[in-house]
N, C-alpha and C positions, 0 to 999 in steps of 0.2 A: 490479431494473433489467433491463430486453429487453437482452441483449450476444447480438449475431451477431459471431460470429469472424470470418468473413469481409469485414464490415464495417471491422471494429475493425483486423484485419489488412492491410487497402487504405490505412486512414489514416495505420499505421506504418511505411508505405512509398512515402508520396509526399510525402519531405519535396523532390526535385529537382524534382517538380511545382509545389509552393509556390516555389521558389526562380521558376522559368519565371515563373508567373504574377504575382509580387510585380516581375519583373524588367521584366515588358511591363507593366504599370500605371503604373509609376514614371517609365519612359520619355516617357511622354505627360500632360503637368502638366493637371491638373484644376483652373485656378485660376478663379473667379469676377471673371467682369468689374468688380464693385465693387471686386474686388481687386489689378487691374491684369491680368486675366488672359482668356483664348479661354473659357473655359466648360468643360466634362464633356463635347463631342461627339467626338473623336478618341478618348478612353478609354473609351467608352462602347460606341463602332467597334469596337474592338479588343476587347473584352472579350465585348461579343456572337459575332464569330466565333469565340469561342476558346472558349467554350462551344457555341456549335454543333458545333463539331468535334470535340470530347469527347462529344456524347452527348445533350447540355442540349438541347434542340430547342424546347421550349414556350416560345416568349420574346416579349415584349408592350415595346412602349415608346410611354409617354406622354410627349410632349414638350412641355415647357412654353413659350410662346413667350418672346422676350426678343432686341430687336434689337439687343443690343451683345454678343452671343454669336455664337461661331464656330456658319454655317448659320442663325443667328437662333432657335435654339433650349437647352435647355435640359432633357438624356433624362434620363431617370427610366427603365429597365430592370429586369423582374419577369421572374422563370425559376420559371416552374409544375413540381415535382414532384407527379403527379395521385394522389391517396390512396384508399383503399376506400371512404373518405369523403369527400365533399368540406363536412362539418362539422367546426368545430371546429378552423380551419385555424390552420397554426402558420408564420407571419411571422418571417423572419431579416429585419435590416434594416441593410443597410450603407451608407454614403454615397462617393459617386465623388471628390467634392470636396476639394481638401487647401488648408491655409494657402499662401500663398509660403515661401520657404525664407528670408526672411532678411538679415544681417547676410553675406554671403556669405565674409566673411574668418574667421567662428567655424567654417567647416566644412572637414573634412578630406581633402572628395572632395568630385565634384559631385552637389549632391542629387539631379540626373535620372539618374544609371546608380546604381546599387543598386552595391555592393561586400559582399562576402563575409567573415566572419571567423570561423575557426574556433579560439575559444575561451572561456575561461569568462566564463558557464557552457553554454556551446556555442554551435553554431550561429546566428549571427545577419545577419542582413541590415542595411545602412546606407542610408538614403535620404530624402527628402520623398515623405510620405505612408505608407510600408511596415508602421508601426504604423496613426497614426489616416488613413483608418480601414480602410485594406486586412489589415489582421492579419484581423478581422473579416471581411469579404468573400469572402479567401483562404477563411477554415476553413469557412464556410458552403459553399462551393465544391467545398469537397475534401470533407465529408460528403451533400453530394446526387449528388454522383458514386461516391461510396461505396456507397452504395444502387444506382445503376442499375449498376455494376459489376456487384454480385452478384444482379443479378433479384429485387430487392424492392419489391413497392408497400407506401409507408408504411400502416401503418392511416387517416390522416387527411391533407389535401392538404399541401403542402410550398410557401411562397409565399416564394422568394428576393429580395427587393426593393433594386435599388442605385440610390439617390437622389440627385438633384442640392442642389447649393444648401445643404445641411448648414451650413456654416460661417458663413454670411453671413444665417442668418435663416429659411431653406426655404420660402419662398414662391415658388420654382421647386421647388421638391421635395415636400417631404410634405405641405406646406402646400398645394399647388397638388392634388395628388392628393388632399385631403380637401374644397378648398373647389370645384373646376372638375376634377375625377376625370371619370372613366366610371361615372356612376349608384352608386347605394348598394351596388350589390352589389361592390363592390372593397375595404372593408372592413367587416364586420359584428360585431356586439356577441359573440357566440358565438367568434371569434376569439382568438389569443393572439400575444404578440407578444417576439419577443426581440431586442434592441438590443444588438451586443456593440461599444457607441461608450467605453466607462469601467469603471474597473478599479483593481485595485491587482497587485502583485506574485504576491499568495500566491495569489490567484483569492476570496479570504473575502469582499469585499463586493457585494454585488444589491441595486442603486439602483433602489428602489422610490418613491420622492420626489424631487419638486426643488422649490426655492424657489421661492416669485412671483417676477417678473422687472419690472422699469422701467430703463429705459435713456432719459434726459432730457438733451434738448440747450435749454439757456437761451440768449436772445438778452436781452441787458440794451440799452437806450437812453436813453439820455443825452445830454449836452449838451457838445461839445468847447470845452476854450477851454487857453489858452495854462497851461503849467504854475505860473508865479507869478497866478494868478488864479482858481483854481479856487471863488471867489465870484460866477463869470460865468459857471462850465460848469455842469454835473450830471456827476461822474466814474463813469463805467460800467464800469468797473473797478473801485474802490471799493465801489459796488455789488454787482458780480457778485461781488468777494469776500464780503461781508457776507453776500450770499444761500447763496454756499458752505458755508460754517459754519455759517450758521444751520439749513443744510438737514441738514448731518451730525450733527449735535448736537443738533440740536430731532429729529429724525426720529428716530432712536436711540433717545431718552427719552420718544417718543409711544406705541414700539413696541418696548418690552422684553423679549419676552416671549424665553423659550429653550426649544431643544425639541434634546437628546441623541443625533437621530437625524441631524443635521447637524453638519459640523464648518465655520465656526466654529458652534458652538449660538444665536446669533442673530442678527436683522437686520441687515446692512453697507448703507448709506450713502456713496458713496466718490465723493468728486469725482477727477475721470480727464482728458480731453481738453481740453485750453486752446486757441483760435484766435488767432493773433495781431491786435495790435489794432492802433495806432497804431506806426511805423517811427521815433520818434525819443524821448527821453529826456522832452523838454519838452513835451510836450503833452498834456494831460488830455486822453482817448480819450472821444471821445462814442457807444461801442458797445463793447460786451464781448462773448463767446460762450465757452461752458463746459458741457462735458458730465459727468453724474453715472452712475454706475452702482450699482443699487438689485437687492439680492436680499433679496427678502423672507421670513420666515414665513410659513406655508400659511395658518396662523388668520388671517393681516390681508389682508384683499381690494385687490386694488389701487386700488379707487374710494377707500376709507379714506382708503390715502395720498395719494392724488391733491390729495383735501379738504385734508390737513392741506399739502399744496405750495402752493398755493393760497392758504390763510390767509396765510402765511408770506411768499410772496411778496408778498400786498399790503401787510403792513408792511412789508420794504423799499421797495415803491412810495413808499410815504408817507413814510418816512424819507430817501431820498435823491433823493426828485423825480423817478425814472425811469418807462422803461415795461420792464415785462418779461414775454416772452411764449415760450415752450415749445412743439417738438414733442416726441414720442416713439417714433424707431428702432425702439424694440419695448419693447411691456407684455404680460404676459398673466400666467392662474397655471396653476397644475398639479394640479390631485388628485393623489391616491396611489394603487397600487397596494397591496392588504392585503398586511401580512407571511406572513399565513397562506394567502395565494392558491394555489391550485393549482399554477400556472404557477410561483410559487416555491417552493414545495415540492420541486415533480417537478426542478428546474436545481439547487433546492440537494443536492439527492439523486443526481443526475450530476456535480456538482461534487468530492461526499464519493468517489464512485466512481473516476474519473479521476485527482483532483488529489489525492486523502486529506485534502482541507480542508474544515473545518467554517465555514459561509457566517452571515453575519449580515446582517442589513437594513439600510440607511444611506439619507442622503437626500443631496442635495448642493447645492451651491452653482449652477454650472454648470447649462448648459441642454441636451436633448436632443430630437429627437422623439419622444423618450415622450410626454410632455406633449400632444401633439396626438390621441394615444390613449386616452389615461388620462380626459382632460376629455369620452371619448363613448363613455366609460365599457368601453373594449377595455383588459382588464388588460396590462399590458407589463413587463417585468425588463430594466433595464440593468447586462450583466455581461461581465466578457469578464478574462485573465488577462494583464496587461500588465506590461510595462517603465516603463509614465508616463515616454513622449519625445514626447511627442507636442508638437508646436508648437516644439520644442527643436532646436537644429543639431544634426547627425550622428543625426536619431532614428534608432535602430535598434527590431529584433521577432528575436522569438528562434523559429526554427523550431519548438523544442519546445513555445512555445506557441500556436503555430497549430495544432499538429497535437491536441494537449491538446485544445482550443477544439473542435477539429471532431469529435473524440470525444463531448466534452459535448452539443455539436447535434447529432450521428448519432442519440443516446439519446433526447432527445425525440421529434425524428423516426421514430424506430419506437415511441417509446411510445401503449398504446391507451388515449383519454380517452374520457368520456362526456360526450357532449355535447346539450344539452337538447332535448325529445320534440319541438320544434318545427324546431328546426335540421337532425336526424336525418332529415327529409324532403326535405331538399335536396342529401343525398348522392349518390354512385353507386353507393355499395354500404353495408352491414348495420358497423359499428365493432362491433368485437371487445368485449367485456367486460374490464376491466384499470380502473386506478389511473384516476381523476380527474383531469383536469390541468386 
């Protein structure tokens, strides 16, 4: 492991930096208009100048348009640390976005001013957002300033990216930077990429996997008629039940398969969202609407299941005389990341260094923008050393694992990779000899 003391010594001493920077984030709510909220431009404001004023200067924003956002946009913000190389570049990726706070009567302060508590097991911060996903953001922050502190150019470029849209789907964010970007060259195959959006306690797990994804909103139609009659309606309700169960049940046993490196180890099936139908007791509802939430196994393509909705749905058609027709909020799947990837290697090896914990590979249920990487074939690790508050009243982040965090990204950051005879021509300069990443 490359340790610069001087490095490592910057990061153990800016824990009241973190506190500053966690404190102006939180100030300023990043909620997504789907979610009743301005959007990511006032934190995005703020956060750009506060990196200019530190030092960060290389700072680019792609903004995605979106006219129910404050300014009608939607920033996406990259702070380039420029490397010996510009192959082989190594991607932090954090998102601006935070959920709403809430049930506001479960919280103990307000989630927009951050509060302070000094005790075990130390140092912690209270707020909306101050974990997901600013813990993140913070450490990546406080380790490229680390670096320009002590007059180091990494061996290979340093691409700090903080994204809009995270929460709600990212097609104002990463999504939007992959499909309507600035040309190919804003992320390349030779790239590596770290996501510190998911975690557990000890720092031991790198989500190298995630489930396929289907998220289905069903519209059942039918035929209303008075509730003692329902040999006059078609009940769409009775339907839309039938089609629920059939879909978690029949799905399930299409799709059995388990794989170890997921918890739960397979397929979920879960009806979720109900619309309301009909406002009175007596009346057979001649419409239903019901959404299901599907995390798939990597082996089962989503067309598969799509087929088997399909089937399924047109015998309830046939059974209960309706019409039933589906969109879908969001499908997609995810490749993997190899367990033996360089990229995981080299983090579970700053991990062992830092944290003294020994890292194992997991997959998970949840969705990230890995998946938008991983599928173009750019290896990515999601890791980071959390409290899991995230979405939670009173989330708090514990200093000591921001500054943790941003130790483990310093080390990549100076570490020298090789990177392929073709890539190696589009640097600035000659990458040292050193470990693979």
């Amino acid at each position: 492991m490359n340790i610069n003391n001087e490095v490592f010594t910057y990061i153990d001493k800016s824990a009241e930096l973190a506190v500053e920077l966690e404190t102006g984030l939180t100030e300023r709510p990043a909620i997504s208009p789907a979610s009743g909220g301005e959007g990511e431009l006032d934190k995005c404001l703020y956060l750009e100048e506060w990196l200019r004023a530190r030092g960060l200067e290389r700072l680019e924003r792609f903004d995605a348009p979106d006219g129910q956002a404050k300014g009608g946009v939607r920033p996406n913000l990259i702070a380039t640390v420029p490397g010996k190389s510009d192959a082989c570049r190594l991607w932090i990726i954090s998102h601006l976005d935070v959920v709403p706070p809430g049930e506001m009567s479960l919280w103990e302060s307000d989630p927009y001013h951050v509060v302070r508590k000094d005790d075990a097991p130390g140092l912690r911060l209270i707020g909306r957002g101050v974990e997901d996903n600013q813990q993140g953001l913070v450490s990546s922050v406080i380790a490229a300033l680390a670096l320009l502190k002590a007059g180091l150019t990494p061996p290979h470029t340093v691409k700090l990216l903080f994204c809009a849209d995270e929460e709600t789907g990212s097609a104002y964010g990463v999504g939007y930077l992959m499909e309507k970007g600035e040309g190919p060259g804003l992320f390349r195959k030779d790239d590596v990429v770290l996501i510190p959006d998911s975690g557990d306690p000890s720092g031991a797990s790198i989500e190298i996997a995630e489930k396929n994804l289907i998220w289905a909103r069903f519209t059942v139609s039918g035929l209303q008629a008075h509730g003692s009659r329902p040999d006059l309606g078609a009940n769409a309700h009775l339907a839309g039940a039938d089609l629920a169960l059939r879909l978690h049940y029949g799905l399930t046993e299409k799709f059995p398969g388990k794989d170890s490196l997921f918890e739960p180890d397979y397929s979920t099936f879960q009806p979720t969202k109900k619309e309301a139908n009909v406002p009175n007791i007596n009346t057979i509802p001649g419409e239903d609407v019901f959404c299901m939430d599907m995390r798939i196994l990597p082996r089962y393509p989503v067309k598969d299941v799509l087929a088997e909705i399909d089937r399924i749905k047109a015998e309830i058609e046939e059974k209960h005389k309706v019409r039933i027709a589906y969109t879908l909020p969001q499908a997609g799947e995810s490749k993997a990341t190899a367990a033996d990837a360089p990229l995981v290697k080299s983090l579970s090896a700053a991990i062992r260094e830092f944290y003294g914990t020994e890292t194992r590979p997991i997959g998970i249920g949840g969705g990230t923008v890995a998946a938008f990487f991983r599928n173009r074939g750019i290896d990515a690790a999601v890791w980071c050393r959390i409290c899991d508050t995230a979405h939670q009243p009173n989330e708090y982040v514990l200093i000591s694992n921001i500054l943790g965090d941003a130790k483990v990204m310093a080390a990549l950051m100076l570490e020298n990779r090789a990177a392929p005879p073709e890539a190696e021509t589009a640097g600035t300069g000659t990458a040292g000899a050193g470990t693979a990443f």
